[in-house]
C-alpha positions in Angstrom: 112.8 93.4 120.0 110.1 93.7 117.4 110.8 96.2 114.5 109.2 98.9 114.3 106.4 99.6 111.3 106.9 103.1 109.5 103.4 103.7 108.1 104.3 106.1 106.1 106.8 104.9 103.9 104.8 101.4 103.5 101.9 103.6 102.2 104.3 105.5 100.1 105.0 102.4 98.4 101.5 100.9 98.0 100.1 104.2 96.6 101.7 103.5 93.1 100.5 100.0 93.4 96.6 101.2 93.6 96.4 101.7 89.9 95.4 98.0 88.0 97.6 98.8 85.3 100.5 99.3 87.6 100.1 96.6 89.3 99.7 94.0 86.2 102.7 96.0 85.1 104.6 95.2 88.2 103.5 91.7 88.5 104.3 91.1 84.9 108.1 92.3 85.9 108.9 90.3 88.5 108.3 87.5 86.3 110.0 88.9 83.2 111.9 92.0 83.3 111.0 93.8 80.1 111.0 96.7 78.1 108.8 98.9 77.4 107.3 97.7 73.8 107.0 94.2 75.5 104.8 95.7 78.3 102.9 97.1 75.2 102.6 94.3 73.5 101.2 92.6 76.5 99.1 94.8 77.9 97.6 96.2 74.3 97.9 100.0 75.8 100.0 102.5 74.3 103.6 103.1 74.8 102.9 106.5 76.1 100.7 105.1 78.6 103.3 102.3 79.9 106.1 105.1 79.9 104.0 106.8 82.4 103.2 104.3 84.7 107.1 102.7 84.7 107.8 106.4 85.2 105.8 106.6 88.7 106.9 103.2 89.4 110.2 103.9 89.2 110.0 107.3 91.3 108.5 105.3 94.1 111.8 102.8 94.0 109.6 100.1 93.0 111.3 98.6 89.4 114.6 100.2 88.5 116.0 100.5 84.6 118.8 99.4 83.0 120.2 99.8 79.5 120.8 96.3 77.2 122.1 97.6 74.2 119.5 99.8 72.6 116.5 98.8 74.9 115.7 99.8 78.3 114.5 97.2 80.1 112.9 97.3 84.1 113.1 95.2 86.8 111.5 94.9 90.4 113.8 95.7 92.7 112.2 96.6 96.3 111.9 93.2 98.4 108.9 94.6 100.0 106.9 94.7 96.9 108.5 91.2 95.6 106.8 90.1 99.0 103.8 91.8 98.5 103.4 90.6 94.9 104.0 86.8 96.1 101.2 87.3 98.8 98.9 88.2 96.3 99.8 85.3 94.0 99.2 83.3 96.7 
């Protein structure tokens, strides 16, 4: 029997991803979990700005922090994203 699709909580999920910044920031994690300087440093916007978005990203369930020492560094943790992310690197 075929699973059924709940619209809702797939467009809950892509709304966060909408942004360009998000999405680099997202992609850039699934490759390299990082903190947030390291997002800074790559991305050459400010650390407010990077707070934010990991902030909505991580409200949606899409990364997830943890604490190494004194940084905090993010991760992508919800397989339906990973998916999406290697369908777009396709």
């Amino acid at each position: 029997m075929k699973k059924s699709i709940n619209f809702e909580e797939i467009s809950n999920l892509l709304k966060p991803l909408s942004h360009p910044h998000r999405l680099e920031i997202v992609i850039g994690l699934y490759h390299d979990e990082c903190n947030v300087s390291r997002c800074q440093k790559r991305m050459n916007l400010p650390q407010s700005t990077i707070s934010q978005h990991l902030r909505i990203l991580k409200d949606a369930g899409i990364v997830k922090a943890h604490r190494e020492g004194n940084k905090v560094c993010y991760t992508v943790v919800n397989d339906f994203i990973k998916k999406i992310i290697k369908i777009i690197e396709d």
